[in-house]
C-alpha positions as a Python dict, from the first residue, in 0.01 Angstrom:
ca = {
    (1, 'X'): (0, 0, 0),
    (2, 'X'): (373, -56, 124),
    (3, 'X'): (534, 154, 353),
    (4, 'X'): (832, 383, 140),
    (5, 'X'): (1153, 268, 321),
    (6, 'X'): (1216, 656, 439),
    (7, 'X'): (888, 635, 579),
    (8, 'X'): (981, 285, 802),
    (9, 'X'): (1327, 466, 889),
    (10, 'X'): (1156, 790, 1037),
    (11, 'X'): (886, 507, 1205),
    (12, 'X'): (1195, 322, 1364),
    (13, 'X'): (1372, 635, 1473),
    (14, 'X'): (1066, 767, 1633),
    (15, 'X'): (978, 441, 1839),
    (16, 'X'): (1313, 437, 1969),
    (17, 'X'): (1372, 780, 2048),
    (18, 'X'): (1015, 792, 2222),
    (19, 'X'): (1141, 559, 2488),
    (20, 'X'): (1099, 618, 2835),
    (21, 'X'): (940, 950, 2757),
    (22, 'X'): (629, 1091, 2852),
    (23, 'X'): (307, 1014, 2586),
    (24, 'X'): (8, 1222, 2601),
    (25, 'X'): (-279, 1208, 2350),
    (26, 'X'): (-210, 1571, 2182),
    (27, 'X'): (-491, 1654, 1924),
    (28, 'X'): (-773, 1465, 1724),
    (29, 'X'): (-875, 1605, 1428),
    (30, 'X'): (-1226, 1356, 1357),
    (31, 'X'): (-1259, 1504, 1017),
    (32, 'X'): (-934, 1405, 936),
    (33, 'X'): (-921, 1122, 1124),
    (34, 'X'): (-607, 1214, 1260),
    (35, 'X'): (-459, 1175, 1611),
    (36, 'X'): (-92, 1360, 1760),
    (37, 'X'): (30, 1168, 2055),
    (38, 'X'): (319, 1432, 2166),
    (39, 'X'): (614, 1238, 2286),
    (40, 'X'): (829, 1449, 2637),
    (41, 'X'): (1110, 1362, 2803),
    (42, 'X'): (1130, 1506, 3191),
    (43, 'X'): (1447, 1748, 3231),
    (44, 'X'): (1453, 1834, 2895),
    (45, 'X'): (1245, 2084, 2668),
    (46, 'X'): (1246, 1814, 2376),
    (47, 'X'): (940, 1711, 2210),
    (48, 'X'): (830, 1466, 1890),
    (49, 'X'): (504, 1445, 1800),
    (50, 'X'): (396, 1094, 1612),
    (51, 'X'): (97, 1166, 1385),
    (52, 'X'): (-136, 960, 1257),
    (53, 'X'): (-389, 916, 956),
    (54, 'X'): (-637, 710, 845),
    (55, 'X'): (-742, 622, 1225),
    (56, 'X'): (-991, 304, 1233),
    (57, 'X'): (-921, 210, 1670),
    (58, 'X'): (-816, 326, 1966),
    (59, 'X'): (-761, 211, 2278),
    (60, 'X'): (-539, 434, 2520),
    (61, 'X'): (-552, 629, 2849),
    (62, 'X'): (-520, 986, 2788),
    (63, 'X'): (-121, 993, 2873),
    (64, 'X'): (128, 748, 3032),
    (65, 'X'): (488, 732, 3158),
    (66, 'X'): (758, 520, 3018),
    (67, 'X'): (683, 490, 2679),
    (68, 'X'): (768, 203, 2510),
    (69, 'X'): (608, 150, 2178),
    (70, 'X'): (667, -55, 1922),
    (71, 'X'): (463, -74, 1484),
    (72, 'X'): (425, -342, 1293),
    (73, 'X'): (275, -372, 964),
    (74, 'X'): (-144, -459, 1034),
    (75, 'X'): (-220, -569, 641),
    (76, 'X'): (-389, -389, 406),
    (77, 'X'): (-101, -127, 448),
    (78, 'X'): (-261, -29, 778),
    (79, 'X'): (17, 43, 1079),
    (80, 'X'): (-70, -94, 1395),
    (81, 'X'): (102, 128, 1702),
    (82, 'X'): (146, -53, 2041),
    (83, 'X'): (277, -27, 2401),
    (84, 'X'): (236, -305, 2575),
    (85, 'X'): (278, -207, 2924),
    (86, 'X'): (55, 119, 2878),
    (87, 'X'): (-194, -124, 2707),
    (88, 'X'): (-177, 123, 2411),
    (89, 'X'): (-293, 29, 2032),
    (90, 'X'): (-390, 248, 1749),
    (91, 'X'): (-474, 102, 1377),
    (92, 'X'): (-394, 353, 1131),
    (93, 'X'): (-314, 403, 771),
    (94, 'X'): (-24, 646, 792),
    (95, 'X'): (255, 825, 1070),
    (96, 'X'): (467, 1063, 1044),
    (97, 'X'): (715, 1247, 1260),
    (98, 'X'): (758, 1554, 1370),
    (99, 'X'): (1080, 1710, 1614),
    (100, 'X'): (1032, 2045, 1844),
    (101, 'X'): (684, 2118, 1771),
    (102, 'X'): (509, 2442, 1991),
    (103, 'X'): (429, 2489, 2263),
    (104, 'X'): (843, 2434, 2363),
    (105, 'X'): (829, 2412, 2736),
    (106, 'X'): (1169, 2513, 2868),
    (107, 'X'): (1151, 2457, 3230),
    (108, 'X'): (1247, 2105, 3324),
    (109, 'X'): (981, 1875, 3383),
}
């Protein structure tokens, strides 16, 4: 399965807005196999919210600080989601991207 090329946009946008925010592990859904790592930015009341499908591993801390990730295609159409530094990675089939999700905290951070 290929990536659609809106799909790899909205992937690309997402990794580099995310930088330098604030990741915490959201929600997991295990009957969906579906994880929302929510995406903050201190001073701001901002949020994105990466989620992703199709989960198969893990291997994260619960949050970190300066986010830096980075995707690349894992074969098989699998994604594989990374930061380095945070010694994040996630294998899963699908992302997507979501702006301003609730709860909108609008003190600064």
């Amino acid at each position: 399965m290929v990536m659609q090329e809106s799909r790899v946009a909205d992937l690309n946008a997402a990794v580099a807005r995310a930088r330098g925010g604030v990741a915490i592990l959201w929600e997991y859904a295990a009957s969906l196999s579906e994880l929302t790592i929510r995406i903050t930015w201190r001073g701001t009341s901002e949020n994105l919210h990466i989620v992703c499908n199709g989960c198969t591993r893990l291997e994260a801390d619960a949050g970190w600080n300066d986010v830096n990730l980075e995707w690349e295609h894992a074969g098989s159409g699998a994604i594989r989601l990374i930061d380095r530094q945070a010694h994040f990675l996630l294998l899963c089939a699908q992302v997507r991207v979501f702006d301003n999700i609730e709860p909108i905290y609008w003190e600064d951070r």
